[in-house]
TITILO-738125 format. One record per atom (N, C-alpha, C): residue in three letters; x, y, z. Coordinates in steps of 0.02 Angstrom, whole numbers, plus 50000, padded with zeros to 5 digits. Each point is the difference from the previous one (the first is absolute). Example, Ala and Ser with C-alpha at 12.3 -4.5 7.8 and 13.67 -1.06 7.14 Angstrom:
2
ALA506604971650390ALA499555005950000ALA500455006050000SER499825005349964SER500425005950003SER499615005550037
//
This chain:
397
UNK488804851249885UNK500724999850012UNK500214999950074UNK499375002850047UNK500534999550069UNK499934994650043UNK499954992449970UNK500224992650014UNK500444999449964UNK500425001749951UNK500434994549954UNK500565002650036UNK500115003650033UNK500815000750032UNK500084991550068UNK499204999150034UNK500114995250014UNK500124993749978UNK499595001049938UNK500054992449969UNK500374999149964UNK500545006149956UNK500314995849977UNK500655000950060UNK500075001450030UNK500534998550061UNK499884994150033UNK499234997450006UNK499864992250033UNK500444997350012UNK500424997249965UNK500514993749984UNK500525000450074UNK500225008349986UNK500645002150047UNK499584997350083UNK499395002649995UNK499654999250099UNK499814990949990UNK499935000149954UNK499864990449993UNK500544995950042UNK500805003649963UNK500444997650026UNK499954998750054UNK500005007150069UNK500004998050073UNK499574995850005UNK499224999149972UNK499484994750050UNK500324993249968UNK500354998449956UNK500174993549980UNK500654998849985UNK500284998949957UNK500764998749972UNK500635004250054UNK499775006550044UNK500355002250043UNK499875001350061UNK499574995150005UNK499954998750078UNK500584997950032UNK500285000150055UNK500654997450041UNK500004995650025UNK499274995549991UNK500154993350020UNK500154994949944UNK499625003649946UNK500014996649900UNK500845001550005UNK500185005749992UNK500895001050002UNK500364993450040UNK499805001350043UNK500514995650049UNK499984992049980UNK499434998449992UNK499954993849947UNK500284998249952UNK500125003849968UNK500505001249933UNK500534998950014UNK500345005850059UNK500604999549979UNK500444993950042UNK499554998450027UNK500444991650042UNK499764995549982UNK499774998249934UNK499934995249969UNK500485001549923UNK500474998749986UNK500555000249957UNK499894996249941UNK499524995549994UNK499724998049918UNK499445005149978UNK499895006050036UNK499375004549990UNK500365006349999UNK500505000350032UNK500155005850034UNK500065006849921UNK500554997349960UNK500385005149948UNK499775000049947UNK499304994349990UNK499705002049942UNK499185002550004UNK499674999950073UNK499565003050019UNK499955009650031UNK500775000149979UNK500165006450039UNK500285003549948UNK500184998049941UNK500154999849949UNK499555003849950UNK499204994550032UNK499644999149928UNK499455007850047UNK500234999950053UNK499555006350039UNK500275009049980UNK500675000349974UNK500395006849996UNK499844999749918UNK499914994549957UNK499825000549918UNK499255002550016UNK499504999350024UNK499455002450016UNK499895007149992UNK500424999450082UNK499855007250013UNK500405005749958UNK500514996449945UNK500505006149967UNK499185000849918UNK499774993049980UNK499624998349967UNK499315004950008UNK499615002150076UNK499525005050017UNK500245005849994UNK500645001250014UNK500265007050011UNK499725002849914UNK500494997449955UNK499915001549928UNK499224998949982UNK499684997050024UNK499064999549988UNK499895006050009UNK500015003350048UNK499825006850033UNK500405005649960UNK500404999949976UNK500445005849972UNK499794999649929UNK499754992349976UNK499484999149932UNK499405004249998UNK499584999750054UNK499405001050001UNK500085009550009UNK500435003750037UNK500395006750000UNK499755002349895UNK500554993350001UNK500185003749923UNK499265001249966UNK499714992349998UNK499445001449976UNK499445003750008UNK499925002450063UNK499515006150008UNK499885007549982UNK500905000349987UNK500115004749973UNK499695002149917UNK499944995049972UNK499725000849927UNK499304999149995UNK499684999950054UNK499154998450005UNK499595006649999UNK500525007050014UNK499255004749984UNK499845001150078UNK500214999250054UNK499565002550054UNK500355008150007UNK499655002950033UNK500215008250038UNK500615000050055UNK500435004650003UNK500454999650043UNK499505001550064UNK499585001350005UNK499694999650096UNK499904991249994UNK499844997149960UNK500014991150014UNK500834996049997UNK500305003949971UNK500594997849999UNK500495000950064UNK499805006550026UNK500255002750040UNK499884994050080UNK499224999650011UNK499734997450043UNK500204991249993UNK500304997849939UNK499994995949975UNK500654996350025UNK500455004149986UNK501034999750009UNK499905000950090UNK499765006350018UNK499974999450095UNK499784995950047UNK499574998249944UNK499694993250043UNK500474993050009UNK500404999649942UNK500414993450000UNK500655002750048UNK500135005349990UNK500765003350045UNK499715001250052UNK499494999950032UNK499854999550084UNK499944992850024UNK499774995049928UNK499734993850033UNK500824996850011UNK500465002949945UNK500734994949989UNK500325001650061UNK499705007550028UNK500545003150075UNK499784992950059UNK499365000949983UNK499584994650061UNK500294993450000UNK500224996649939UNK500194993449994UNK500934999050018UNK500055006149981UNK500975000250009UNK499944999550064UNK499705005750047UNK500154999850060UNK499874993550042UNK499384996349975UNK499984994850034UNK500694995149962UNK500204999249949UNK500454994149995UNK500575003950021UNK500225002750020UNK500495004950031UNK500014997750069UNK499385002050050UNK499964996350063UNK500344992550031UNK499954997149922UNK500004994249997UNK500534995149976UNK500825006649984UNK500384996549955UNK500644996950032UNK499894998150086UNK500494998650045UNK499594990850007UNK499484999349963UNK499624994650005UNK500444994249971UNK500035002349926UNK500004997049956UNK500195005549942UNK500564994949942UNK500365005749964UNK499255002549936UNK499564994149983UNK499395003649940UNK499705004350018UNK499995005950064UNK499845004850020UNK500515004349997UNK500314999349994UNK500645005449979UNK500064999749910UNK499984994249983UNK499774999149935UNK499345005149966UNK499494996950041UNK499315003649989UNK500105009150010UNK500265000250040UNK500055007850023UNK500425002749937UNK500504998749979UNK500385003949958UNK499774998949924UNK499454994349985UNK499654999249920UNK499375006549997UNK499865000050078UNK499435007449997UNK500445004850018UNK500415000250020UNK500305008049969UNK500185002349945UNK500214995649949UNK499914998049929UNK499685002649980UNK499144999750017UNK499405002549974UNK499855005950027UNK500205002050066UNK500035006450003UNK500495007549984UNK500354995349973UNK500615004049956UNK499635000549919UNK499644996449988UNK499724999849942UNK499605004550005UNK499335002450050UNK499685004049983UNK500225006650020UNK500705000250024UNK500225007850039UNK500415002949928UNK500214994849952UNK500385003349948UNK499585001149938UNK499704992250004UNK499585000249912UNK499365004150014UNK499655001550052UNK499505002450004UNK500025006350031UNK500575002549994UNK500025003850097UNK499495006749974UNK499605000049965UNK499485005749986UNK499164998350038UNK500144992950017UNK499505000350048UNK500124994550062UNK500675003250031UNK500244997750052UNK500015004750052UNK499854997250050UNK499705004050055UNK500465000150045UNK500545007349977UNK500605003650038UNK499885001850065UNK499645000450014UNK499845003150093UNK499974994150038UNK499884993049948UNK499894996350076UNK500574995350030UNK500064998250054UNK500504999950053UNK500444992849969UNK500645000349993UNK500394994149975UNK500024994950056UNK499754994149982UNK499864995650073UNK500764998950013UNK499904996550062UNK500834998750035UNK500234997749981UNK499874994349965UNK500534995249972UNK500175000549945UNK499525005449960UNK500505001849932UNK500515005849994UNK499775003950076UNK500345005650007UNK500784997350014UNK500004994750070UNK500644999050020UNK500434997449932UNK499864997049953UNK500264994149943UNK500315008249965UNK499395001950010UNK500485008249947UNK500375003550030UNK499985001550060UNK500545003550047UNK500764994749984UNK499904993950013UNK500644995150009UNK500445004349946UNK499685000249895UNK500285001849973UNK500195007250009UNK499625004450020UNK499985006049991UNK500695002050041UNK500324994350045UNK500615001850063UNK500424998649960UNK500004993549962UNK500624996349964UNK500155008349955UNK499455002349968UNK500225003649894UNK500195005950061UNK499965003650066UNK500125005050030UNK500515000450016UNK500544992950026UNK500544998950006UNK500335002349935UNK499774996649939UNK500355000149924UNK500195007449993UNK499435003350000UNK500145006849985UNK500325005450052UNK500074997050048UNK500455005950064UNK500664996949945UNK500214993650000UNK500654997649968UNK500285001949939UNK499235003249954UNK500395002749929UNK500125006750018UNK499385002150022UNK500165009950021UNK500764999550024UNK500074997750065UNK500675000550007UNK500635000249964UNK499614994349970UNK500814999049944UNK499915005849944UNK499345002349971UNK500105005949961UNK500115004850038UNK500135002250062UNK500145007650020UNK499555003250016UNK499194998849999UNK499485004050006UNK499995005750050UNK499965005649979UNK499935003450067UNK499644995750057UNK500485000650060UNK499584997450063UNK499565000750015UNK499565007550013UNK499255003149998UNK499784996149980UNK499985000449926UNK499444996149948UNK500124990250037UNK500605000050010UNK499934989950019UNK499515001750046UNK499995004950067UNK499744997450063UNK499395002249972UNK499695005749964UNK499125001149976UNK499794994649979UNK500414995349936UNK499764992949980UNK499984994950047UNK500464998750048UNK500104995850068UNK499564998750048UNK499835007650002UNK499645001050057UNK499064999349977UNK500075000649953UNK499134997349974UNK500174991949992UNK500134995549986UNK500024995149999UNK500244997250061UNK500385003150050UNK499954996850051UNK499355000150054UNK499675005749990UNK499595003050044UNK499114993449965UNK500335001049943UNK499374994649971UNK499744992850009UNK500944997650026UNK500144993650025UNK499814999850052UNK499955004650043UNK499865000050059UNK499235000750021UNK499595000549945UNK499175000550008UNK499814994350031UNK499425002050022UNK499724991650035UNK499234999649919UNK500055003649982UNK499504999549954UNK500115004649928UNK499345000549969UNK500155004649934UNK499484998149970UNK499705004549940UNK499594999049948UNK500494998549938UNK499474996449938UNK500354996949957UNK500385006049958UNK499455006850009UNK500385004849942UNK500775000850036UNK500284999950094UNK500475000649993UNK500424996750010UNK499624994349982UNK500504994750011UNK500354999449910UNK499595000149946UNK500085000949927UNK500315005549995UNK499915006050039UNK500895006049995UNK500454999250019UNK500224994250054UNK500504999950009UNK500284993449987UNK499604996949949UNK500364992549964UNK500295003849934UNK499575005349976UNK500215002649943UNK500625006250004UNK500055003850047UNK500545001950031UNK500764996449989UNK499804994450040UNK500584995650025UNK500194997349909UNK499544996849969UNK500214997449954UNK500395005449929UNK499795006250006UNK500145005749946UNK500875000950031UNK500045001550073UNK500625001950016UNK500344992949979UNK499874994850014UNK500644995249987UNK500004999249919UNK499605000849942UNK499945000249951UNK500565005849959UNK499945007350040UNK500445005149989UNK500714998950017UNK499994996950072UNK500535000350007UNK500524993449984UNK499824996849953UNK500444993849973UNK500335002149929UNK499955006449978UNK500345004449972UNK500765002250015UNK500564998249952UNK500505002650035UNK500405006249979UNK499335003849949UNK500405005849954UNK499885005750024UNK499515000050034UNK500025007550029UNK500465002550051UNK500275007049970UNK500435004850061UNK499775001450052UNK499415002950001UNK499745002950053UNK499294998450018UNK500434993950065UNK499034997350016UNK499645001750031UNK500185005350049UNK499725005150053UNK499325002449945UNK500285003649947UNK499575004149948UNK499414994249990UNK500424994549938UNK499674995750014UNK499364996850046UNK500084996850030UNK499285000250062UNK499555004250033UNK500365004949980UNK499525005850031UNK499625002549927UNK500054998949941UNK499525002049940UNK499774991550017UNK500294992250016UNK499544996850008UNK499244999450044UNK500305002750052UNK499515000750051UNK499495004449988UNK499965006349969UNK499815004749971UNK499364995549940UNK500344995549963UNK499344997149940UNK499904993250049UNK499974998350060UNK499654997250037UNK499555003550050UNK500255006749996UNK499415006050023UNK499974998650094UNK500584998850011UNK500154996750076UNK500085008050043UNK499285002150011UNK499755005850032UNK500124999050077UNK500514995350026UNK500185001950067UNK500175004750020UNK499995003250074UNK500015006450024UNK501025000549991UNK500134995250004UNK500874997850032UNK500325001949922UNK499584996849941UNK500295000349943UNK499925009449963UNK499405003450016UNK499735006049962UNK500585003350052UNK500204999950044UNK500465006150047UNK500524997349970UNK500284993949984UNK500695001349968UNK499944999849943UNK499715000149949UNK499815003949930UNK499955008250017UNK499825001450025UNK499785006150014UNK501035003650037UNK500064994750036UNK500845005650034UNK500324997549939UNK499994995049966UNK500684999049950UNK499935006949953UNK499245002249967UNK500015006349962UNK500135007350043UNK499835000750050UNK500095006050045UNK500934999550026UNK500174994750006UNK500804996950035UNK500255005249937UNK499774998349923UNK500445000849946UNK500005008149992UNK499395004149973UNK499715005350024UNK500355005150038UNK500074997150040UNK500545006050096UNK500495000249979UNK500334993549962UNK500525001349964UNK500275005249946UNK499535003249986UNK500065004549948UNK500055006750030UNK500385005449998UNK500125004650046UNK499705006449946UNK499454998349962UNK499985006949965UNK498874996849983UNK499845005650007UNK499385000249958UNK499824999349951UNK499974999749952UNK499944999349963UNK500144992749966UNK500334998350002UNK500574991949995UNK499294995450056UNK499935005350051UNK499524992050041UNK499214999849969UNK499815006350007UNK499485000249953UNK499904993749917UNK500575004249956UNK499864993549951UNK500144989650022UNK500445001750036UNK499884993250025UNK499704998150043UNK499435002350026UNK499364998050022UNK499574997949936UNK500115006249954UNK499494999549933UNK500264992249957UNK500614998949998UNK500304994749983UNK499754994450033UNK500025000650065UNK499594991050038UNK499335002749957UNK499685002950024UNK499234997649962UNK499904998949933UNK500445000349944UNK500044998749944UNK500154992850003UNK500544997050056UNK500314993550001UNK499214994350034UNK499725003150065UNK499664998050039UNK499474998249957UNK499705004849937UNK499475001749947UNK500124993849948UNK500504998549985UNK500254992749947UNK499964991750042UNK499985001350052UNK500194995650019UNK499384994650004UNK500074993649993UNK499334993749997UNK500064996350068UNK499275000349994UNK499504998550065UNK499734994249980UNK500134994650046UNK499654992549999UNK499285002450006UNK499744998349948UNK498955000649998UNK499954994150053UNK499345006050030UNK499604996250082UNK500384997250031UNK500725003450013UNK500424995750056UNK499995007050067UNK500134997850052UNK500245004450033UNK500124996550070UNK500445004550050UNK500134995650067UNK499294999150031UNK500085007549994UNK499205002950032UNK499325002749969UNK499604998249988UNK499705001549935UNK499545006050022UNK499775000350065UNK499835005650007UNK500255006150021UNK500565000049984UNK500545006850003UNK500165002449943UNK500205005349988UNK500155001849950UNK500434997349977UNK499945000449927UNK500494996349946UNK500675003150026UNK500654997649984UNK500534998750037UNK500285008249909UNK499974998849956UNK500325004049953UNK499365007550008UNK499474998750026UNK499645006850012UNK500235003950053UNK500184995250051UNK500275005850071UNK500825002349976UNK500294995149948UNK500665005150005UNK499805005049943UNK499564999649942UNK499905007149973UNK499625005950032UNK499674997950050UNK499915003650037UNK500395004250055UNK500494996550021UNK500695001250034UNK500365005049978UNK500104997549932UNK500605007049969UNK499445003949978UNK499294999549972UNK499725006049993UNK499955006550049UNK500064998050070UNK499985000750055UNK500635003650001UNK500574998149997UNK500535003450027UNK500295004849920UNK499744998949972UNK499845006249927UNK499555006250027UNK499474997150045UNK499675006850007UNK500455003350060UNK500254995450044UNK500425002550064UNK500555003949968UNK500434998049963UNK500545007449955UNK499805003349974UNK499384999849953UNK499825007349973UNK499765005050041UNK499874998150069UNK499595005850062UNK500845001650020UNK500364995350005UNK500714999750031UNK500525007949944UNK499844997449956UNK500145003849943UNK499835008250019UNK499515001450013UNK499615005849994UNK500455004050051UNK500184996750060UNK500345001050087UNK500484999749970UNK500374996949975UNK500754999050018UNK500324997349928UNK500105004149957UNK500114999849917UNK500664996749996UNK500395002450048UNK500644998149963UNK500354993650055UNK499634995950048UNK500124998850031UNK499594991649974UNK500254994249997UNK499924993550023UNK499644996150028UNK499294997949992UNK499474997750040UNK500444994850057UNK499525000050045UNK500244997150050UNK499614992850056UNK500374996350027UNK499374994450033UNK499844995649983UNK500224997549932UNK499704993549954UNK499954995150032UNK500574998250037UNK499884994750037UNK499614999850049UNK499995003150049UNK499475002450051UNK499384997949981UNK499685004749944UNK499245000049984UNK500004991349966UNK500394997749983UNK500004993549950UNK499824993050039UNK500225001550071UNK499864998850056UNK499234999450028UNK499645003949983UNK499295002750021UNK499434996649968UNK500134993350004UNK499554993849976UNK499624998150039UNK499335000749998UNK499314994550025UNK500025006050080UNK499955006149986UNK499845001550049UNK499144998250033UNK499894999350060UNK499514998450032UNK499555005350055UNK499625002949980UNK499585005350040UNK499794996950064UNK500445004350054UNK499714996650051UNK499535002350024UNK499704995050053UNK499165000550016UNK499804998950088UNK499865004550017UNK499784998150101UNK499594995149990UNK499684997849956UNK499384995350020UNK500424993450000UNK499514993550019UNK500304995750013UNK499904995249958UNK500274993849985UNK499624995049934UNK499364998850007UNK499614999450036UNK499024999449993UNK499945005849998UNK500245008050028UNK499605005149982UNK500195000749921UNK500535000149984UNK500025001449925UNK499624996849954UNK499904993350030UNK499554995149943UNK499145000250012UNK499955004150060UNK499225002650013UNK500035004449972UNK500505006449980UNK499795004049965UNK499795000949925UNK500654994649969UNK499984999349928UNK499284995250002UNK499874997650038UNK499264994749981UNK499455006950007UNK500025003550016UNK499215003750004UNK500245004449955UNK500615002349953UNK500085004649958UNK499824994449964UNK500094994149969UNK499694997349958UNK499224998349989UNK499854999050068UNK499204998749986UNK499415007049984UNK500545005350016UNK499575007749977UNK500295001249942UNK500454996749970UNK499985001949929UNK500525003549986UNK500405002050037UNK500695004850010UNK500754996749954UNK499984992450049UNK500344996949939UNK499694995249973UNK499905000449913UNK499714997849964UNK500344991049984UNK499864996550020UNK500264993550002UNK499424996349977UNK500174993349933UNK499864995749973UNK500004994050038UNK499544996050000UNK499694995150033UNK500584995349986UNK500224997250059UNK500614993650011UNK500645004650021UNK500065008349996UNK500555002049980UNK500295004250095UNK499684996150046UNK500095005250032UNK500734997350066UNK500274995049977UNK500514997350017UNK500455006949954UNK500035001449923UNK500685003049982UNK499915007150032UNK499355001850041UNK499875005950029UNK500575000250049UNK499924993950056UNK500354999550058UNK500884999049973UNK500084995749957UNK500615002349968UNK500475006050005UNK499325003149965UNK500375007549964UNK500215003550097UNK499584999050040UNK500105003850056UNK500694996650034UNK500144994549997UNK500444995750038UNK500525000649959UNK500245003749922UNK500475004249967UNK500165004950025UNK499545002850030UNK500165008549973UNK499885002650080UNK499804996550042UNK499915006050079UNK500264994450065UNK500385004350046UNK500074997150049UNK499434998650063UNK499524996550024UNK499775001550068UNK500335000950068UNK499615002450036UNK500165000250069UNK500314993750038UNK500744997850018UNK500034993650021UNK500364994849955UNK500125002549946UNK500324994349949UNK499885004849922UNK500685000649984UNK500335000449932UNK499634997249929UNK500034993750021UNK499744996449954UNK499444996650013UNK499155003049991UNK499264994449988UNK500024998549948UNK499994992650020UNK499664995749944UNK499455000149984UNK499994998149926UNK499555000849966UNK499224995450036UNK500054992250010UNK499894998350035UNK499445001850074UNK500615002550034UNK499605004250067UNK499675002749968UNK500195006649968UNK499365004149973UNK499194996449985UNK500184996549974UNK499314997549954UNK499654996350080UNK500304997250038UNK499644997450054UNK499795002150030UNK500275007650002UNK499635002950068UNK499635005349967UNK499645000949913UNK499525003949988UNK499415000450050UNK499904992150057UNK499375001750039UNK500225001850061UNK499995004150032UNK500524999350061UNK499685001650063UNK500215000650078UNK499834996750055UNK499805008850012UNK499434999850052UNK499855005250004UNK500305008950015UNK500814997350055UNK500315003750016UNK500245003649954UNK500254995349945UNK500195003149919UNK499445004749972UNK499414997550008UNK499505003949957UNK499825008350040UNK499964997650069UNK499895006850050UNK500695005549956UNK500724998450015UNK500655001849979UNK499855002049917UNK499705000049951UNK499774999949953UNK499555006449987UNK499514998150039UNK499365004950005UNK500345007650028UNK500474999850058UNK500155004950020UNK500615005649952UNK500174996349973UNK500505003049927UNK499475000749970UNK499484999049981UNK499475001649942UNK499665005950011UNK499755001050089UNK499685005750019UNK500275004750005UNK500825000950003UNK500485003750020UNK499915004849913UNK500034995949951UNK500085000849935UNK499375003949979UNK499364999550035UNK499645000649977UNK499825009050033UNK500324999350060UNK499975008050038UNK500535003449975UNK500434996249958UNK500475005949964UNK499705004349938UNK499684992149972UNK499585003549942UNK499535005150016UNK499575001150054UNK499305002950019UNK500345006850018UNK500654999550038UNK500395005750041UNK500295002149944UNK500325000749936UNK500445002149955UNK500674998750037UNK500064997550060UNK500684998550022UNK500524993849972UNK500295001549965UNK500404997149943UNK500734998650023UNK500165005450044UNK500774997950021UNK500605002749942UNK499875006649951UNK500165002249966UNK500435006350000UNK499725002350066UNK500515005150033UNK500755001750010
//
């Protein structure tokens, strides 16, 4: 199997060495007894291969191989179709059957991202020219929906949380396919909802949508989180806030979650951190309770506020990523082979370094080998650590 992604794609790379060469084109098209039925009989072809290939899809499917051949099988044709778009892409200011050609293989790669997408390979990078073609739409349906929110009333918050991820997305110079497929499916659920003209209250509305799209942004969980605490403060008695805390998690507990969707997939599920939230501020009134019985918990908003805090850190982005690399190679953190990118992740979540707010995930992973000054700077936090241990000096005093 790992030739047939070339061969049966042949036809499409045939094209450039022959029928789309730019000097064969140019021939064509200034000769006008050739021109509209040789150019003609070239787009029936290539619409004619497209469906060959989406045949041969179907039919493999009923042959009995293992999803590791299937798997290796579908990636191989969606890396070879990225390779061929991008070149007729390069190429579509030439001549219009490259703009032709380019948009019959996105065709096919829309084919294997929907009909197959179980062994489509989400991590890898959306080439440029299919990215920009999807951004174009992704600006137009972004416009649509600032225009309905508006006209329904949406709370403003919630427009600018939805606004502001789709603008910020438009504005990528790149992306992987899984997020580029969250935020086609995003875009398409909200304009789907909102072509509805019966609902009262669309604020509510979108925010239980966003919720079964599991849209675990940091921007979206803090205003889920103040709209229940906003309501909460409102209540001037204990008891009354208590059960309606107990009330969201009964609501939060019903509510449906799009299966394997998420903004972020390695964050927590978007309906786990808010039951966790009010579990949280359930345990905060019953201690509250104990202090102050007859008196009104207090702060909701404040603490509701207290999203994605980040441990900050003196070290710098290579010392932190020299450190987590030798806690991994002694065994400290236990990490699975391929997995040590969501390592650097998890750190570029959750801690600030020395020098910058935000390391990327990225840096991290580059500078696991790092330049000696780092490693000296390294060693000397290690020995320091190691005379605390020998000394019982702990810093506990």
């Amino acid at each position: 199997m790992p030739q047939r992604a070339k061969f049966e794609l042949g036809y499409f790379e045939d094209l450039f060495q022959y029928q789309l060469l730019p000097e064969a084109l140019i021939a064509i098209s200034e000769d006008p007894a050739r021109s509209p039925t040789e150019l003609k009989m070239i787009k029936t072809e290539i619409t004619d291969n497209v469906r060959r290939v989406r045949n041969e899809f179907r039919d493999l499917m009923v042959r009995g191989y293992t999803d590791v051949h299937l798997e290796g099988y579908f990636q191989r044709h969606q890396h070879e179709t990225i390779r061929l778009m991008n070149l007729a892409y390069s190429l579509t200011d030439v001549h219009e059957l490259y703009d032709f050609l380019f948009k019959a293989l996105a065709t096919l790669l829309d084919c294997i991202e929907k009909d197959y997408s179980k062994y489509f390979d989400l991590t890898a990078p959306v080439p440029d020219s299919y990215y920009q073609s999807s951004i174009l739409l992704l600006e137009d349906n972004r416009k649509v929906i600032y225009g309905k929110m508006k006209a329904k009333q949406v709370e403003p918050v919630l427009q600018e949380v939805i606004l502001a991820y789709l603008r910020n997305f438009i504005k990528r110079e790149a992306c992987t396919f899984r997020e580029l497929i969250y935020a086609k499916r995003f875009v398409a659920h909200l304009l789907k909802i909102l072509k509805d003209n019966e609902e009262k209250d669309w604020t509510l509305k979108l925010i239980k949508e966003l919720l079964y799209l599991n849209f675990n942004k940091v921007s979206f969980i803090k205003h889920c989180r103040y709209v229940m605490a906003a309501e909460v403060e409102a209540i001037k008695n204990l008891p009354e806030q208590m059960t309606r805390f107990h009330q969201f998690s009964k609501e939060i507990e019903k509510l449906d979650i799009k299966p394997n969707v998420a903004y972020r997939t390695e964050r927590e599920g978007l309906k786990e951190h808010l039951m966790s939230y009010v579990a949280a501020e359930l345990v905060y009134l019953s201690e509250w309770k104990k202090l102050h019985p007859e008196l009104a918990g207090q702060d909701f908003k404040v603490r509701a506020e207290q999203v994605g805090y980040k441990l900050p850190l003196s070290l710098s982005v290579p010392e932190l990523a020299y450190i987590a690399q030798l806690f991994i190679d002694v065994g400290v953190f236990v990490v699975e082979k391929g997995q040590i990118m969501t390592v650097m992740k998890f750190f570029a979540d959750h801690v600030k370094t020395r020098g910058t707010d935000q390391a990327k995930a990225v840096q991290l992973y580059k500078h696991r080998n790092p330049e000696v000054r780092t490693r000296d700077a390294v060693e000397a936090i290690l020995i320091d650590m190691l005379s605390r241990l020998r000394g019982g000096d702990f810093g506990l005093a």
